[in-house]
C-alpha positions in Angstrom: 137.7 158.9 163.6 134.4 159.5 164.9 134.0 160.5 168.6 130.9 158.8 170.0 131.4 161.1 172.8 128.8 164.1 173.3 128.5 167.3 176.0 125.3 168.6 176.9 122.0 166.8 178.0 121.4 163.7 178.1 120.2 162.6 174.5 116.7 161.0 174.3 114.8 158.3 171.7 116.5 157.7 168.8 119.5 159.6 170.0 119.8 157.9 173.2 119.8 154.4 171.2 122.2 155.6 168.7 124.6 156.3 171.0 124.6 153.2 173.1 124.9 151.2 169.8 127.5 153.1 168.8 129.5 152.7 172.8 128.7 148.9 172.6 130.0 148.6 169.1 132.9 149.6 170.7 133.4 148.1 173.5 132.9 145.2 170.9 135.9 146.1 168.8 137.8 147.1 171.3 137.5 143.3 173.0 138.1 141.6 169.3 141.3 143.9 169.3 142.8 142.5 172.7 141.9 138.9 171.6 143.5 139.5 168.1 146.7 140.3 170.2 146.2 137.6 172.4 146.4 135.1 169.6 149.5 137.3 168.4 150.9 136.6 171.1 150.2 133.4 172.2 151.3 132.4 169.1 155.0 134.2 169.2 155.4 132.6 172.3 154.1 129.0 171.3 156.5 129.3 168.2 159.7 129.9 170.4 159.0 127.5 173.0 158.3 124.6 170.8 161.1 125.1 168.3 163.8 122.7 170.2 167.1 124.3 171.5 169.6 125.1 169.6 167.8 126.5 167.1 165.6 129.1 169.1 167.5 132.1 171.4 170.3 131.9 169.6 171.4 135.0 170.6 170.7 134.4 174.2 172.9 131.4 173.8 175.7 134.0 173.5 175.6 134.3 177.2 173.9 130.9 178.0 176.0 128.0 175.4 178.9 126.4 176.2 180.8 129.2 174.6 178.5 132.3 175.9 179.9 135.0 178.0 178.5 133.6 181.3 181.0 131.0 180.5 183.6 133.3 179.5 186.4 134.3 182.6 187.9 136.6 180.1 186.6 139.4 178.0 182.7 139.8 177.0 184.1 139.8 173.4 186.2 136.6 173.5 182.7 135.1 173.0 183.0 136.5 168.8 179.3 136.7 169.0 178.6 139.7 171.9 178.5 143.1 170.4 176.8 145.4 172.4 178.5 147.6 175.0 180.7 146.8 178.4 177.7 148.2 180.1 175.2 146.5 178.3 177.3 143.0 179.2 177.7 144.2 182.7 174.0 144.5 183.5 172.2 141.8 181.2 174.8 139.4 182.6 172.6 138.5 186.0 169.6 138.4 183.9 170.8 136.1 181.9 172.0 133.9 184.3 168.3 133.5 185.3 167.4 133.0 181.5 169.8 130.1 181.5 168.4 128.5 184.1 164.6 129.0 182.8 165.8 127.3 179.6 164.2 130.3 177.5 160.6 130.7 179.3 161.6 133.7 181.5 163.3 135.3 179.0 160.4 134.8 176.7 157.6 136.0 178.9 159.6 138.5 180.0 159.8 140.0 176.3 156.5 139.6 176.0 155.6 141.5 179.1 157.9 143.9 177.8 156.4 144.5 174.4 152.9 144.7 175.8 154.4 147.6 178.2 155.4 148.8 175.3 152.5 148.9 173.2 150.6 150.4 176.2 153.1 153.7 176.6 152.7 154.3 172.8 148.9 154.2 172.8 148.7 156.5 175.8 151.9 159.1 174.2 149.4 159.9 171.5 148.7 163.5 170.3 145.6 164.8 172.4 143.4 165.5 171.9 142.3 162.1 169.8 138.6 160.6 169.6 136.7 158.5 172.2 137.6 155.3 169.5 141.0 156.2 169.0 141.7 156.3 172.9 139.8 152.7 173.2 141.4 151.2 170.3 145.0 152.5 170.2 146.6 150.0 172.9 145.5 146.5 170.9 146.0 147.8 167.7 149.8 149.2 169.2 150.4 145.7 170.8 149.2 144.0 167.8 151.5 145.6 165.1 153.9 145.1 167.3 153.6 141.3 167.6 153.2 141.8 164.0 156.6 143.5 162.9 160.1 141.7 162.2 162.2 143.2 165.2 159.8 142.2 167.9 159.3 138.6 166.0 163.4 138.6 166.0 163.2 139.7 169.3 161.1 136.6 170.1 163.1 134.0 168.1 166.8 135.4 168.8 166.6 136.1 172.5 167.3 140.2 172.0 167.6 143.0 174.1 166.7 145.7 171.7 163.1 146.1 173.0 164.5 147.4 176.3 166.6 150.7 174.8 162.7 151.8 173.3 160.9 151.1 176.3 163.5 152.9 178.4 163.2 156.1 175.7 159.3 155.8 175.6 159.3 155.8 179.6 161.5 158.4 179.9 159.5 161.0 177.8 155.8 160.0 178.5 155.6 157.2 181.9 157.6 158.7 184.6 157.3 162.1 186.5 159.7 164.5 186.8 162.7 165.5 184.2 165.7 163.7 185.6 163.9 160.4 186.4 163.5 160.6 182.8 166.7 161.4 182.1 168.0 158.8 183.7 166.0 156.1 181.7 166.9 157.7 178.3 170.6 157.8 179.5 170.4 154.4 180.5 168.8 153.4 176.9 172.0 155.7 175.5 174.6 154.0 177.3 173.0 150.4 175.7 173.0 151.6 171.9 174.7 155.0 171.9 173.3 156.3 169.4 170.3 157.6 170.9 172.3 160.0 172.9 170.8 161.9 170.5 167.7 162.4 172.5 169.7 164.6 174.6 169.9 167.2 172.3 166.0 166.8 171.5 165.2 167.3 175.3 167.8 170.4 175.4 165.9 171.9 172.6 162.3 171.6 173.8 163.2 173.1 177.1 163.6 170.0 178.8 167.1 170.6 179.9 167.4 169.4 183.5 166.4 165.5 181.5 169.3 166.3 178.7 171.5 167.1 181.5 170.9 164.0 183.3 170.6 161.4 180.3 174.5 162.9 179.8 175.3 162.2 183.4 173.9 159.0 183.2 175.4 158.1 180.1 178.8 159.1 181.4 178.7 157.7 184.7 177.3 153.8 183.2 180.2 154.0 180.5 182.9 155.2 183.6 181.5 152.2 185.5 181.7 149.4 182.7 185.1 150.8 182.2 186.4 150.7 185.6 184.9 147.0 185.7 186.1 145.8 182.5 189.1 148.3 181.1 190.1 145.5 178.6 186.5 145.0 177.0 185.8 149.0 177.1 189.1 149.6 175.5 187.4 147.1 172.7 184.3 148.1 172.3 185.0 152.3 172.5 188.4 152.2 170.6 188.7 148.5 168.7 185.1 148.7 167.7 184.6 152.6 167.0 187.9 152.8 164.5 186.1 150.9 162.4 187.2 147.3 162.8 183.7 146.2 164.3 182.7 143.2 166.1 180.5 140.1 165.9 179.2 139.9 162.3 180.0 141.5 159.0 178.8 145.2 158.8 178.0 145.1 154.9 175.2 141.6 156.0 172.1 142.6 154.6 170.4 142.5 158.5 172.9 146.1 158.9 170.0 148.1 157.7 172.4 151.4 159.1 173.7 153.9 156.1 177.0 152.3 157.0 175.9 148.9 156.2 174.5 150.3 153.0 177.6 151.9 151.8 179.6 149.1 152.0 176.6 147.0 150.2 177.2 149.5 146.9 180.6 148.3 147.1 182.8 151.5 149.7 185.5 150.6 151.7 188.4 151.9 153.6 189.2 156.0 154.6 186.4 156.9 151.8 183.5 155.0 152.5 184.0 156.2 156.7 184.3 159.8 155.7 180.8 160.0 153.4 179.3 157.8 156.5 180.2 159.8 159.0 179.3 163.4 157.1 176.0 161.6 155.7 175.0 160.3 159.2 176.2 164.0 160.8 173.8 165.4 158.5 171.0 163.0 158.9 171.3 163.4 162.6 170.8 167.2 162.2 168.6 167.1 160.4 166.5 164.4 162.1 166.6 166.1 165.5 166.1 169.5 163.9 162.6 168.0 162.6 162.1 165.9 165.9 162.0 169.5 167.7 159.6 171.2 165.6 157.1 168.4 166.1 157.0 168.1 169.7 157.2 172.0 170.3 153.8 170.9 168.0 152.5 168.7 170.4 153.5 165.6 168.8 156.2 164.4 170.9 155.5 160.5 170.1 155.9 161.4 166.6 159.5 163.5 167.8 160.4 160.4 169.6 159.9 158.4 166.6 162.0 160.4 164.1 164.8 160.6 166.2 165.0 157.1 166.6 164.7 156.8 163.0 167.8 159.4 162.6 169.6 156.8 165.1 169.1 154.0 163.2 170.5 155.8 160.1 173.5 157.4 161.6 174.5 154.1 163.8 177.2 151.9 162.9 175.0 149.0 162.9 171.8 148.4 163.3 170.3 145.2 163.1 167.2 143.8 162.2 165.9 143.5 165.7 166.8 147.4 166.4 164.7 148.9 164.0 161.7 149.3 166.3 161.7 153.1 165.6 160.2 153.0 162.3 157.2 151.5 163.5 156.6 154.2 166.1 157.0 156.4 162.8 153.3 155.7 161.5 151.6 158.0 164.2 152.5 160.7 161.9 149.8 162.0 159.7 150.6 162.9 156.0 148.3 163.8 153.1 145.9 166.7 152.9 143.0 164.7 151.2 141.0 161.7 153.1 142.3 159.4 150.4 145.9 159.6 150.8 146.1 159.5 154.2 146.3 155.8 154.3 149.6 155.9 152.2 152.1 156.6 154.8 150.6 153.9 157.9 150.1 151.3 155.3 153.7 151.4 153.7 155.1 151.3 157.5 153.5 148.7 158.0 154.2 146.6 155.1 157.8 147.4 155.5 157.9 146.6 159.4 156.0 143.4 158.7 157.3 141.6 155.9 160.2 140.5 154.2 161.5 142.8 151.6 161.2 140.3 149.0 158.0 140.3 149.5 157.8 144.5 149.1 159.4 144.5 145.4 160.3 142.3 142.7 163.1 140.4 142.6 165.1 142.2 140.3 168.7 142.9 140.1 168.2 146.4 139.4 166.1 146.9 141.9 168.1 144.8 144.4 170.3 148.4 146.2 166.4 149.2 146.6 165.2 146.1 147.9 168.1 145.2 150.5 168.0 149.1 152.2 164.0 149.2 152.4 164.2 149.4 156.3 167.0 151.6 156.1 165.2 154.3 153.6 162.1 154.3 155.7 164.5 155.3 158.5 165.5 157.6 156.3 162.7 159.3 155.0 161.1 159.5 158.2 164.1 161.4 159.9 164.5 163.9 157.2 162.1 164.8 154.5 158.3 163.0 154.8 155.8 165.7 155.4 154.2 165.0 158.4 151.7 167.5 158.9 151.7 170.1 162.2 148.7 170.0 164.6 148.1 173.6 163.6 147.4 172.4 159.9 143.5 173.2 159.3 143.8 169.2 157.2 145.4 167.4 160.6 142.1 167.0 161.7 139.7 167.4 158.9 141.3 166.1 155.6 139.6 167.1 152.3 137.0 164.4 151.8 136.7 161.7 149.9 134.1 162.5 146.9 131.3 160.0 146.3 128.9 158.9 143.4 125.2 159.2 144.1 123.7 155.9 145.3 122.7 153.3 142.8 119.3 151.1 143.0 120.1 148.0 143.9 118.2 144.8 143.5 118.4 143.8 147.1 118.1 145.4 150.1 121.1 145.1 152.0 123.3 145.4 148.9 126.0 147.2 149.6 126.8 145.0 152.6 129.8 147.2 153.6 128.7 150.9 152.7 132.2 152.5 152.8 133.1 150.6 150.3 130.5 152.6 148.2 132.1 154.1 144.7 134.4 156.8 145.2 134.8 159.6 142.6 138.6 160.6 143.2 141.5 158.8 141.9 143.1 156.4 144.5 146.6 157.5 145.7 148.8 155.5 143.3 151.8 154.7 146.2 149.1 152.7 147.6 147.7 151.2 145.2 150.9 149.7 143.6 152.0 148.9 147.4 148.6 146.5 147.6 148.9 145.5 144.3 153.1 144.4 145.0 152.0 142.6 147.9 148.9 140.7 147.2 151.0 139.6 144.4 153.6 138.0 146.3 151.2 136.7 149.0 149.3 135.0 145.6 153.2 133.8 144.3 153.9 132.4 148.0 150.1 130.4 148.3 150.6 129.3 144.5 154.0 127.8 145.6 153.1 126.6 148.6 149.9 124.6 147.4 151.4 121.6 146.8 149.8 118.8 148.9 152.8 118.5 151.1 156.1 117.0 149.9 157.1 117.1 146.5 156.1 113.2 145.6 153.1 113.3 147.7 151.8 116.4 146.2 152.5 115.2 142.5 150.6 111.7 143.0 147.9 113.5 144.0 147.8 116.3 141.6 147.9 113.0 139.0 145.1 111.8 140.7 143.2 114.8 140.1 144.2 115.4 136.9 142.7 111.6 135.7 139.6 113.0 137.8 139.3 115.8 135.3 140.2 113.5 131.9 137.4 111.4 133.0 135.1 114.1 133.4 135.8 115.6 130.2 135.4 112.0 128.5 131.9 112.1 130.0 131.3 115.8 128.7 132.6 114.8 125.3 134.9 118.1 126.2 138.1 116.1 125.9 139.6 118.1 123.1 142.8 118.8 124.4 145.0 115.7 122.6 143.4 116.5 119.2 144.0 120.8 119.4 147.4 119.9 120.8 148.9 117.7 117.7 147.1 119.8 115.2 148.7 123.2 116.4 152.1 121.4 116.6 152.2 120.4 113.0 151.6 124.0 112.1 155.0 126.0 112.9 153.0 129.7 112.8 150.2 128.9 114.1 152.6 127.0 117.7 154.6 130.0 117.7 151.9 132.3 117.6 149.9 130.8 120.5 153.4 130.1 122.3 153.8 133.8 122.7 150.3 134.9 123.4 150.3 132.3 126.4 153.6 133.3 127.7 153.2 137.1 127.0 149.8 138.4 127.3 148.9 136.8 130.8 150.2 139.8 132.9 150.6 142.5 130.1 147.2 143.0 129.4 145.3 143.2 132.8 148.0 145.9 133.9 147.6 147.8 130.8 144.0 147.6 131.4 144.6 148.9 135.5 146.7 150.8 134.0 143.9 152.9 131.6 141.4 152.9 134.2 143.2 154.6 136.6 144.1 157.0 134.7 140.7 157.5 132.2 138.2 155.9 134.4 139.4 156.2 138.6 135.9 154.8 139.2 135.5 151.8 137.2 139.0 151.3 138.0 138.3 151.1 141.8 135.1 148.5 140.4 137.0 146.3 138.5 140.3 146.3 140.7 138.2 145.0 143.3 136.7 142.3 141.1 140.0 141.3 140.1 141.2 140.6 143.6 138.7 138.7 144.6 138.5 136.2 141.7 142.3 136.2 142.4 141.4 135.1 146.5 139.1 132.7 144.9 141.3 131.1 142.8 144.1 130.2 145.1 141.5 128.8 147.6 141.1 126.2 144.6 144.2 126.1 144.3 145.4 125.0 147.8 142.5 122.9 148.0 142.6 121.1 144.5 146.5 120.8 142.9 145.9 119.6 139.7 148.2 118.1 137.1 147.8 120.2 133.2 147.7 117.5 130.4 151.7 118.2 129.6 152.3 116.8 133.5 150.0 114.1 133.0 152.3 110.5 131.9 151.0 108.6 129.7 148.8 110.7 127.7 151.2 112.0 125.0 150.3 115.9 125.3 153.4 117.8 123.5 154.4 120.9 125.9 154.7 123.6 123.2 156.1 125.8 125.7 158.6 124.3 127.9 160.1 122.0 126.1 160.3 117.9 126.7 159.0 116.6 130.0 161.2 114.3 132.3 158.4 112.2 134.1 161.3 109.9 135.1 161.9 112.3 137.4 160.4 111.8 140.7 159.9 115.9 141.7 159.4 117.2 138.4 156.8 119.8 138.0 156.0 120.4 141.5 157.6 123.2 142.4 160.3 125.0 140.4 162.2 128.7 141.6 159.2 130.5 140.0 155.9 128.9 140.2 153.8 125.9 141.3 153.3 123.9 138.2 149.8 121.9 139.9 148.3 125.4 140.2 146.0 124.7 137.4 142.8 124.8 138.7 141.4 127.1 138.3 143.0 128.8 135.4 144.2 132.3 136.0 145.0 132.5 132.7 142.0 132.3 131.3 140.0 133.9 134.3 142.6 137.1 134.3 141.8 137.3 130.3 138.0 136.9 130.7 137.9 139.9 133.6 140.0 142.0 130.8 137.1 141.2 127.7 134.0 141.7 130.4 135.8 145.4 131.6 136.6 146.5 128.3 133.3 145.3 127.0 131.5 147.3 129.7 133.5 150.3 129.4 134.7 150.7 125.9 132.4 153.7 123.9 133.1 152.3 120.7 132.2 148.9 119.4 134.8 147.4 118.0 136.6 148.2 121.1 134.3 145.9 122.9 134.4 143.5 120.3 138.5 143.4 120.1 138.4 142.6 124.4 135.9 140.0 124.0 138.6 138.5 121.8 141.0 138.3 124.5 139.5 135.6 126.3 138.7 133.6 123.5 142.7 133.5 122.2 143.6 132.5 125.5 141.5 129.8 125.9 143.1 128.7 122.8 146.4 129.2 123.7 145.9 127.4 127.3 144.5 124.1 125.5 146.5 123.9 122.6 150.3 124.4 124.5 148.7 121.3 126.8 148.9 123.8 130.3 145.3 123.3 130.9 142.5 121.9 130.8 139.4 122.7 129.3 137.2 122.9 133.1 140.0 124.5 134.0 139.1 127.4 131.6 135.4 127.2 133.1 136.9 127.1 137.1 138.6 130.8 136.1 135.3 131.7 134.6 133.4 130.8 137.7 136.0 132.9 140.3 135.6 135.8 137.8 131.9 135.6 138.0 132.5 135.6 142.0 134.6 138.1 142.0 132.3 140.6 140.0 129.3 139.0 142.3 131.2 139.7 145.7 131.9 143.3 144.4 128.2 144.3 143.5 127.4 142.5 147.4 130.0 144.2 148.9 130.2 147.9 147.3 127.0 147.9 144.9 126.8 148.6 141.6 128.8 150.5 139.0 128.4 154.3 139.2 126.3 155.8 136.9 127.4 159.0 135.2 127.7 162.7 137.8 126.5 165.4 137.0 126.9 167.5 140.3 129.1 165.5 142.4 130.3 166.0 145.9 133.3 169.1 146.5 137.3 167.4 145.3 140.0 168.4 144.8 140.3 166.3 141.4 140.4 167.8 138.0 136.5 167.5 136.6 137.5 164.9 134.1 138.4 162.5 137.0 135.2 163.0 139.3 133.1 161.9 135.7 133.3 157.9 135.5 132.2 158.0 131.4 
């Protein structure tokens, strides 16, 4: 990031100017930032607070309900539902007792006081030295994520404890002075979720021994104290618990996201699965701290921190959704020696901290042991083998850069609007790239579903309504062809089976075969037309939440034959509006046709030889056939896809400019020549 901070002299004219702009624009960002997380915020808390009770803190009504352990004379775990440690009961009890009597509030402003807190010691623990923006911008853009991210939001809704054990760690290493005050918060932290004892080792490593020494004595002395107060429960919890039998829910629940949990997922049990978990997570934990050391004798202690929280999470028992904190920590580490792929590592972080897995990759069953551990292998890959890079790297501060294409005339003058954006000559990283392309994906799946007018009946009267809106236009247009092509094309068995398969085949084959080439022949046109893509895709479910519209084969009445699926029920008062897959009043406009008319305009731009263009062009023209004659569109919805494609390529030209031109010296990269050439 740039420093807008300058020694010497006071700069004069132009430079002075420059300089204030540039401190202002700041400020400026730095203001949005904070009222970005405000609105975070805000919003968590409004969320909790107005869901009634019962059905918000519902882990806080382990101690609070009629049941909880504030109501329990016996042992903490007669409740079923507690499973953290004797100590952990013996000193959240009075805080609870307060929570119970706020009815939620104090608990939930006090969690949000604590993740701010949080988000403040991170931003400040960051390697030094960092830029003048970095230092202004790190503490809303920490809080932020953190709002963001599914174990602070779980935090929120469940009424959790498992911020405190990070803040205590974080405080411990970077907000308090002196070795065994810190040592006493980190052993405090330890003797809430043992597993991050295995900071201790970490401090005994970097020379920090007087705080190892007293994170063991405090560990030991909490533990003797919650055992000499509650014998029965720490006999539980240490022995009961430990052997294996476990307490509160099942270990194998896909919210375990610890290599234990995982194990038992692929279908371990008994003596065999303990023994690979316990030498797996020995390993990990070796391995984790071994790498946590190296980086902070590097000067990266935050990052240290981070992977040895990670190495916890792998190694615990359990480790629930709302414990995973210490992945997010994780994406202060920098990875990648070129400018392009340093993105890569943040971003998937991110995505995995912030939304469901589901939503990360498809649901398939084969991919499903992927899918349920994604927390769990971030954990993973962060404690033992992602290649963070040491400050002493010469590409931790100065990446290879980015190579760019000359600039293009333009025919306006502000064109492009966001010049960053500007056409870049490497390859994109492909990680990324199929990381965005996964999740925009499901995003445009969720909207697609989601767009349906409100409940099921509602939304299909008024999807019908549209849809006679759109007959009577076509009447008017003398464009209403879709009855006639629809009973011709049935009485032909080839010619319905032919334009059957193109309609259900060819919608998401081709555009990723076409990706697919560009990246690989043409990174610059790819970046071009990828970018077109995604906004004519932005555009079209904008009409789609904003216009449901019944196709011909959901509109009664008008005798349309669905080719495809088969004989419609209209008797049926929820029929067609939503199904497990899709939202069948998504219709307008057609991404069928708008997806197959972005595939004939690149390949006609790009192709070298003619009948290459020619064949592309053809694309478009077979799936407008194929949408009108199966009765799933129609025909304005044909013209609605063409108009979001014509955005999209219109938004990309405002936004990045025009299409590179052919390089003939281009900028210094690291990319084979063929790849810095866009034809």
């Amino acid at each position: 990031m740039a420093n807008a901070e300058h020694s010497g002299p006071p700069a004069k004219g132009f430079g002075a100017t420059a300089v204030g702009t540039a401190r202002a624009r700041l400020r400026a960002a730095r203001v949005g930032l904070w009222l970005v997380a405000a609105v975070l915020a805000v919003r968590q808390v409004a969320v909790v607070l107005s869901t009634p009770r019962g059905e918000r803190l519902t882990d806080l009504e382990t101690w609070v309900g009629p049941d909880g352990v504030l109501q329990v004379n016996g042992s903490l775990y007669d409740s079923t539902r507690f499973t953290g440690t004797p100590f952990g009961g013996l000193v959240l009890k009075p805080l609870t007792k307060s929570a119970e009597q706020a009815l939620g509030w104090g608990w939930t402003f006090g969690t949000l006081l604590l993740v701010v807190a949080l988000g403040l010691v991170a931003a400040r623990a960051l390697p030094q030295p960092v830029s003048r923006r970095t230092s202004l911008l790190a503490a809303p853009v920490a809080v932020s994520l953190l709002m963001l991210s599914l174990p602070v939001r779980n935090s929120f809704w469940l009424g959790q404890t498992s911020i405190i054990p990070v803040l205590l760690v974080l405080a411990g290493c970077f907000a308090v002075r002196g070795q065994r005050a810190g040592g006493v918060l980190i052993g405090v932290a330890g003797a809430l979720q043992p597993t991050l004892l295995l900071f201790a080792p970490l401090l005994w490593f970097t020379g920090r021994r007087r705080a190892a020494a007293a994170t063991g004595a405090t560990f030991a002395a909490a533990t003797l104290l919650a055992w000499a107060a509650m014998p029965h429960d720490s006999y539980t919890y240490w022995v009961h618990h430990m052997a294996g039998t476990g307490l509160g829910g099942r270990a194998d629940d896909l919210a375990n996201q610890s290599l234990h949990g995982a194990l038992l997922r692929l279908g371990l049990d008994g003596p065999l699965e303990i023994a690979l978990f316990l030498v797996l997570a020995a390993t990990v934990a070796a391995l984790g701290v071994r790498r946590a050391v190296r980086y902070a004798r590097d000067g990266q202690l935050l990052l240290a921190v981070a992977i040895t929280g990670c190495a916890a999470i792998v190694a615990s028992p359990t480790a629930w959704q709302h414990q995973l904190l210490w992945v997010l920590l994780a994406v202060v580490g920098r990875v990648g020696k070129k400018a392009s792929d340093r993105y890569v590592w943040p971003v998937a972080v991110v995505l995995v901290m912030t939304l469901p897995a589901k939503m990360m990759l498809p649901n398939m069953a084969a991919l499903y042991p992927l899918r349920d551990n994604v927390v769990l292998l971030a954990a993973l890959a962060a404690a033992t083998f992602v290649p963070f890079l040491s400050r002493t790297s010469p590409y931790y501060q100065a990446p290879l850069p980015t190579p760019y294409a000359d600039p293009v005339p333009t025919r306006f003058k502000h064109v492009p609007l966001v010049p960053f954006l500007r056409r870049v000559l490497a390859r994109p990283n492909l990680l990324l790239e199929l990381l965005l392309i996964r999740v925009t994906y499901a995003a445009y799946s969720k909207v697609r579903l989601a767009a349906t007018g409100g409940s099921n009946s509602a939304g299909r009267e008024r999807a019908e309504e549209h849809g006679q809106q759109i007959l009577d236009l076509e009447r008017f247009l003398h464009l209403d062809i879709e009855h006639a092509l629809n009973h011709a094309v049935v009485k032909v068995d080839a010619l319905r089976n032919f334009f059957d398969f193109y309609y259900t085949s060819f919608h998401f084959v081709v555009p990723l075969t076409v990706l697919g080439l560009l990246y690989w022949r043409r990174p610059v046109d790819y970046r071009w037309a990828r970018s077109a893509l995604g906004f004519a895709t932005l555009l079209a479910l904008v009409g789609f939440w904003l216009y449901p519209l019944a196709p011909p084969r959901l509109m009664p009445g008008l005798g349309i034959i669905d080719t495809v699926h088969g004989v419609q029920d209209f008797s049926k008062p929820d029929y067609g509006t939503l199904t497990a897959l899709t939202n069948q009043y998504a219709a307008m406009p057609s991404l069928h046709f708008g997806w197959s008319l972005w595939c004939g305009l690149v390949i006609a731009i790009v192709a070298p030889k003619a009948w290459m263009k020619a064949l592309g062009l053809l694309h478009p023209l077979f799936t407008l056939t194929a949408i009108v004659v199966t009765g799933n569109h129609w025909v304005l919805d044909a013209a609605g896809g063409a108009a979001v494609v014509g955005a999209g390529f219109g938004l990309t030209y405002l936004l990045q400019g025009p299409r590179a031109r052919p390089v003939t010296a281009p900028a210094v990269s690291s990319e084979p020549l063929k790849d810095r050439t866009p034809s």
